[in-house]
N, C-alpha and C positions, 0 to 999 in steps of 0.2 A: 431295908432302906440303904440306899449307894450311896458313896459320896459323891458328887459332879466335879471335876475340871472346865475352865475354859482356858482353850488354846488356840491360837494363832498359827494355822497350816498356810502354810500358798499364800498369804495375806487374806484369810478367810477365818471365820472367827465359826467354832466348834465347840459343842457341849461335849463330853464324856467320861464316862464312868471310870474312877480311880483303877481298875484291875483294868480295863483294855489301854488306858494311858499308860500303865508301866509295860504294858505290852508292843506300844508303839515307839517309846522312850528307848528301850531297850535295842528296839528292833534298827532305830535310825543311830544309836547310838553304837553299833554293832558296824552298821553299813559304813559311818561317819571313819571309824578304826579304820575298817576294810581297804577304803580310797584315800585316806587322808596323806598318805603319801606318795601320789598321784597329781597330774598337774589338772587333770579333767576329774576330779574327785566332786569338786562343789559343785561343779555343773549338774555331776550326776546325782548328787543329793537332793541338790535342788527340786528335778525331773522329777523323784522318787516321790517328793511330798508334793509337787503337783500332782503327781496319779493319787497319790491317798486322797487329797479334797475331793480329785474327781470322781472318786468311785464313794469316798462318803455322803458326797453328793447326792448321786445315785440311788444308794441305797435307802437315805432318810426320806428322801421326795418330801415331801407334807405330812405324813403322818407322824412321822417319831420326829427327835429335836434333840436327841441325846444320843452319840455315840455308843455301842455296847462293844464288849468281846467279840462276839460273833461278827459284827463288823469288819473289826481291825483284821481276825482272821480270816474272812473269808478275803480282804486286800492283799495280804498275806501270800495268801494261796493263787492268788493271782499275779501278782509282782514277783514273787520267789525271796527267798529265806539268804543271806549272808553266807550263809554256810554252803552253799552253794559252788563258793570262787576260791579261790587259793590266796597262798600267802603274795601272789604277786600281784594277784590282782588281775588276772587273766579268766576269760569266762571258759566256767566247766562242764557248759549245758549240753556240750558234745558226749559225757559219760557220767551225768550227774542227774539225776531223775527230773525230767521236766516239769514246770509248775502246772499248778490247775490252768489249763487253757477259756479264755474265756470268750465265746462267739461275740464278735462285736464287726461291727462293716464299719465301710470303708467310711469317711470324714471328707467331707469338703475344704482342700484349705486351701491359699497362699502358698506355693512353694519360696522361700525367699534365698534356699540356696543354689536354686538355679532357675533364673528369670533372667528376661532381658528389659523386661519395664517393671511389671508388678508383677511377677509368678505366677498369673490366672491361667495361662497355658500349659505349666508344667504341674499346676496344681489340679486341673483338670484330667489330663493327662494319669496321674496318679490316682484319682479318683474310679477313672474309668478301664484305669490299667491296662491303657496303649502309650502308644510310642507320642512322647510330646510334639517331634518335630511333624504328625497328622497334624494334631489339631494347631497346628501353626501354620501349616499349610491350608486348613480348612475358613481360620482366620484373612487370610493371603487373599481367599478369594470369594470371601462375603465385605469386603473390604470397601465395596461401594453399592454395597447392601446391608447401610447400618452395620456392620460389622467392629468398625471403632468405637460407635456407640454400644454396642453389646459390650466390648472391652470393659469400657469407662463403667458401665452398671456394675458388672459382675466383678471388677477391682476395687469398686465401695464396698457392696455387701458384702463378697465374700473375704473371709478375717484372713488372716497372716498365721500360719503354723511359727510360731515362736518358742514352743519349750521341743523338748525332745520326743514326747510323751505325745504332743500335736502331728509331729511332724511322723508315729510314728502310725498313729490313727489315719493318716492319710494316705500309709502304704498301705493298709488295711492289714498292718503286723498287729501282733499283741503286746501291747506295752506291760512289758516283764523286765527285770532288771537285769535279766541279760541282755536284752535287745537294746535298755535301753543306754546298758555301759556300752555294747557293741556299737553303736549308732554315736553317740559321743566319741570314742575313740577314731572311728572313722573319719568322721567331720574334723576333729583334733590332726588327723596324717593328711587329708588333705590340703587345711591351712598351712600345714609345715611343709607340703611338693607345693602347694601357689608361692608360699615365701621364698623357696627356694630355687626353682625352677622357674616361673613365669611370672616374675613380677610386675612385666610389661602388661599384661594381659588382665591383671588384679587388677592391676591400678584402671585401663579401662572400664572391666566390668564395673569395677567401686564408682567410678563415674556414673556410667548409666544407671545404676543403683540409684546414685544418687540425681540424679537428673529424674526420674522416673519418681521419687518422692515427694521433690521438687514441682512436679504435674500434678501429682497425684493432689496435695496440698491447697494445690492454686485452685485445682478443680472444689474440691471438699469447700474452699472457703465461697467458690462461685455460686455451687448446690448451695451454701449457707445463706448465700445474699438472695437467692432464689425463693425459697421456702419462709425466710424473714419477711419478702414485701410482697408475698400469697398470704403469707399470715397478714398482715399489716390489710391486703387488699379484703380480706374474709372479716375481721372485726371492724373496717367501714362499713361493706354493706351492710352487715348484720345489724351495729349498731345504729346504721342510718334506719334500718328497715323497723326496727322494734322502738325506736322514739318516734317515725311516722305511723306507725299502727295504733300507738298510746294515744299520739295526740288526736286522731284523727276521729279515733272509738269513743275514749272514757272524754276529751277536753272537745272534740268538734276541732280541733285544729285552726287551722287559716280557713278551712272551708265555708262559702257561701252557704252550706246547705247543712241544714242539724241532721246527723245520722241517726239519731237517738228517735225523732220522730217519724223520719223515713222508715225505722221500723218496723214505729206501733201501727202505720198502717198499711204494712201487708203480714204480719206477722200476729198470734194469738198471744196474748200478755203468757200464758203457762208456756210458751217454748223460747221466749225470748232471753232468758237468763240462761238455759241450760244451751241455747245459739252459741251465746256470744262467746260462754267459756267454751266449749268445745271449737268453735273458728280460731280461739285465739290458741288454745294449744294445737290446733292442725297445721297453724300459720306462724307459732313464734318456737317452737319447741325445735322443727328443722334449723332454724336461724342463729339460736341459743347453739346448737352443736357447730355451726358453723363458726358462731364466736371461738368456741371452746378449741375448735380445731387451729382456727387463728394462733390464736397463746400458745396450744402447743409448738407451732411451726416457729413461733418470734422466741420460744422461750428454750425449744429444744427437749419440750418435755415425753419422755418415753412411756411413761404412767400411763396406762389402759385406762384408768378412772374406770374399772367393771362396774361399780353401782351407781357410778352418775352416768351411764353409759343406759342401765338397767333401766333405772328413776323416768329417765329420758323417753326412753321408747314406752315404758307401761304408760306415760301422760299421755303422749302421743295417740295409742289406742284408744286410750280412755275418750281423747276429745275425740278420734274419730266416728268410735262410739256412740257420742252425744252429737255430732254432726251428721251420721244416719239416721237417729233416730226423732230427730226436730225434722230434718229432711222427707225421712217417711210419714210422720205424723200431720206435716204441713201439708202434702200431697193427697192427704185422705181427707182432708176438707174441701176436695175438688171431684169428687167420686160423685156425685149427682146433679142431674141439671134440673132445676126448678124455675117457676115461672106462677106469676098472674097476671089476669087479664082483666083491664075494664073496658065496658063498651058504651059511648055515647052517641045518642043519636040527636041528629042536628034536624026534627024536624021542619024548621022556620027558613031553610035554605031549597027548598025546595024550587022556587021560579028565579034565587037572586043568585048572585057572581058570591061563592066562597072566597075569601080574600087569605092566604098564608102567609103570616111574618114571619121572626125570628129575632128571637133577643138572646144576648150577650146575658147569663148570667154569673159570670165570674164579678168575686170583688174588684169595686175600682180601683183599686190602691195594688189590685198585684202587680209584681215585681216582672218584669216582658223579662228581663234577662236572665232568670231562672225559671223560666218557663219549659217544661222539658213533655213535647208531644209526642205523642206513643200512638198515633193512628189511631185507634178507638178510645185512648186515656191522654187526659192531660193531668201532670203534675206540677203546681203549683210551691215551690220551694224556696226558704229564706233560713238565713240564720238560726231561726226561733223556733219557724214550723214549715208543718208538711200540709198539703191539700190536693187528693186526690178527687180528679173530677172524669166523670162519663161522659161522651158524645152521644146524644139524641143520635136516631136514625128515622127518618121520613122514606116511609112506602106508599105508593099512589096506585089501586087496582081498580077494577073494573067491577062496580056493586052489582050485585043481584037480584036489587027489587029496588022500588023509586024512592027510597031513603038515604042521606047522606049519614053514614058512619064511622065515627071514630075510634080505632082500639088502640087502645094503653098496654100494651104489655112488656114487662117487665121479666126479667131472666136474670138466675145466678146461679152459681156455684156452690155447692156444701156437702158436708159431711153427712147427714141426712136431709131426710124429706120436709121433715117438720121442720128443721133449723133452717132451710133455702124459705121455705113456705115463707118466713119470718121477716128475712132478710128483702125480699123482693117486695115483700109487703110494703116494707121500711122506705124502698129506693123513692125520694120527691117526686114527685109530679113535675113534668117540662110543659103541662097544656094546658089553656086559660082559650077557654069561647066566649063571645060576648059579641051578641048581636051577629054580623055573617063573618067576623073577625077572629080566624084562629091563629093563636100568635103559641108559637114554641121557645124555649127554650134550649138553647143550642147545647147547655152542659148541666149535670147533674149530679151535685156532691155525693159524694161516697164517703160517711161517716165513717171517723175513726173505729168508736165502737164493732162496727159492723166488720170492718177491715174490708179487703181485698176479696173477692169472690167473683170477679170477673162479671161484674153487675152491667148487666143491658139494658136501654130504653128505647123499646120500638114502638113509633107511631105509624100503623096501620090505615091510609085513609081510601073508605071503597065509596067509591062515585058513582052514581048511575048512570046512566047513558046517555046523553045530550045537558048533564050539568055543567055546571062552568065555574070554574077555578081561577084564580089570578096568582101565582105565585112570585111571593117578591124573590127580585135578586139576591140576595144575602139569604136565602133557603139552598141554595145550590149548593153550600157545603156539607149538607147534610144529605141531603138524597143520597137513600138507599137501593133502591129498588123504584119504579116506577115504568108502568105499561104506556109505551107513547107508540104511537100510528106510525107504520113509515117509516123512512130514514132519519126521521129529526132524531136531536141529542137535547140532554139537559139545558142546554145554552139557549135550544131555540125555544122551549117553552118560560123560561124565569123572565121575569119583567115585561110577561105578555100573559091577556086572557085564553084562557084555552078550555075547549069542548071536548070533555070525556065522549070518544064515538067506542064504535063497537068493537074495532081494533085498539084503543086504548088513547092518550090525551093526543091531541093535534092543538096548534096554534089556534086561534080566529083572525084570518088575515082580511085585511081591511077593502 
């Protein structure tokens, strides 16, 4: 069992073991003598425990949390040892064994000791290890090809080399403590020929320096007001979007029409629960992330959130899931076409005028303004409830023996044979004879229970050949199919008697 330390490196807070701490103690305390009477001494100190964080960094990743010896020394063996330099303080890696070298490429940065806005140029440059004043020339002439836009991007994200240890990464040198005393002293005799020799020149560049922060800034705060009223624009919709889906699903909302019932009748009571959750995560889960992205943009939040990220999309599947599988399931209650048929025969019409009506059987009391027709369906919708209704269809052919007959047949939809056999069974009768009066029903309910199954009612009427028919006006909205002589159209047989001939119904003109 070890004893632990915590210690505060680079302003970064590190576990480790009492024998590698006296090893780093020692080691900065060694270095600390070495420069301390030097004017670039603390800079270079400074550097040196930047490189330890950065390489302790490295090494711990996620698995370990405690510094060890082998640590420190393998930092060690990459920075180089005090003992190295002399008593003046002068580097002696020209005849002094060089440190462990450690492969490391090159670093993206900032150059910020020689820029003329924000150093992206000269940090690129360094990067790619050409000559900066190309790619300032290359700058020069995408210039109105986005090219100050590319500027502006690559001056946000990419960071500023600030320690020495950065700047030395982005030679793509090895940050050793010789390089990195040599690189401070440098930077050190330059300020002292800018002071001395070109003060006119500092003071410029300091300007643009500072002008070019000054941009830089202005811009940072614009992106901020940018990104704040996207955020601000993402948690309206979103939250507009998921209190109109609540109210609209679970409360019916302001809406005329009960969703709840519209439903139950196209829909099987076993998929309507397992529907609605799966719609509502296919439909409110993307909207939820949009919220979420909101806040982060207004609040600046950098947190991945990995497991509400996680949580998110497994719902997501989940309800897509459940919204294929209601999907698929509902569509296989369409896989068969079934039918029955009744046949009446009118024989007491035999020498008289058939007479065809049509009655309206919708309740009196529905509502005309939610009324919503669908060409072969009408649905009947209010507040409270739902009612779906069939269109009759009237066929008129040409019979084949001297009897007048009426077929009933009825057609639907289903998942088997026996369960359509059932349902069609079930569809109301639209037909009432009585006496030479056959009167229809223009619509036919379509019980809840029963649901949706694309229920048909076809009245078949085959006429002999010189029988005679009267069909009222208000039958013409339903005509189906019907065999007429000639050029006449539906218009010229309704509200006139007509004689089934051998080409099919003709007027009797007077």
């Amino acid at each position: 069992m070890k004893k632990t330390l915590t210690i505060n490196l680079w302003g970064q807070v590190y576990h480790i073991d009492e024998d590698a701490y006296q090893i780093l103690q020692n080691y900065l305390t060694k270095l600390e003598n070495q420069f301390s009477g030097t004017e670039e001494g603390k800079e270079i100190l400074g550097d040196v425990e930047a490189r330890f964080a950065e390489i302790f960094k490295e090494r711990l990743g996620t698995a370990r949390e405690v510094v060890n010896k082998d640590d420190v020394d393998y930092s060690v063996g990459i920075i180089g040892t005090p003992e190295d330099f002399g008593v003046t303080g002068e580097s002696k890696s020209d005849t002094q064994p060089e440190s462990k070298k450690e492969s490391k490429s090159r670093r993206l940065y900032r150059n910020p000791d020689d820029r003329i806005l924000g150093g992206v140029c000269s940090g690129l440059a360094a990067y790619f290890n050409i000559d900066q004043v190309i790619v300032r020339i290359i700058l020069i002439i995408t210039f109105f090809f986005s090219g100050p836009l590319i500027y502006l991007v690559l001056w946000i994200v990419i960071p500023e080399a600030k320690t020495t240890a950065q700047k030395l990464e982005m030679k793509g040198e090895p940050v050793t403590l010789s390089n990195i005393e040599k690189n401070i002293k440098e930077e050190f005799g330059k300020v002292k020929e800018n002071l001395t020799s070109n003060k006119t020149k500092g003071r410029a560049r300091n300007f643009a320096n500072h002008f070019g922060d000054v941009i830089l800034s202005i811009l940072k705060i614009l992106f901020r007001i940018f990104t704040v009223s996207i955020g601000i624009i993402f948690i309206l919709i979103g939250t507009g979007f998921l209190i109109a889906f609540t109210a609209g699903v679970f409360f019916e909302g302001s809406s005329n029409i009960s969703f709840t019932e519209l439903i139950y009748s196209f829909v099987d009571n076993s998929l309507i629960i397992p529907g609605i959750i799966g719609l509502c995560l296919v439909l409110c889960i993307p909207v939820i992330s949009l919220i979420i992205t909101g806040v982060r943009f207004i609040f600046g939040i950098r947190h991945s959130f990995k497991y509400v990220k996680r949580t998110l999309a497994f719902s997501f599947l989940f309800g897509l899931i459940l919204v294929t599988f209601v999907a698929v399931n509902h569509f296989l209650n369409f896989r068969y076409v079934c039918n029955t048929n009744q046949l009446i025969a009118v024989d007491s019409l035999k020498t008289r005028t058939l007479v065809i009506n049509i009655s309206d059987s919708l309740p009196a009391d529905n509502n005309v303004e939610n009324n919503m027709d669908f060409d072969k369906y009408l649905l009947l919708a209010s507040e409270k409830d739902c009612n779906l209704y069939g269109k009759t269809a009237l066929n008129i052919k040409i019979g084949n023996d001297s009897t007048i007959k009426i077929s009933d047949d009825r057609q639907c939809r289903s998942s088997s044979k026996k369960t359509g056999n059932l349902i069609a069974k079930n569809i109301p009768s639209v037909i009432q004879v009585k006496d030479s009066v056959v009167s229809l029903s223009k619509y036919f309910k379509i019980s809840k229970e029963a649901k949706f199954h694309v229920q048909q009612q076809i009245i078949v009427l085959n006429m002999p050949v010189n029988s005679k028919i009267f069909i009222n006006k208000n039958v013409e909205e339903i005509l189906n199919n019907v065999e007429i002589s000639g050029n006449y159209s539906y218009s010229d047989i309704v509200g006139k008697t007509c004689k089934m001939t051998s080409s099919g119904l003709e007027p009797i003109l007077n």
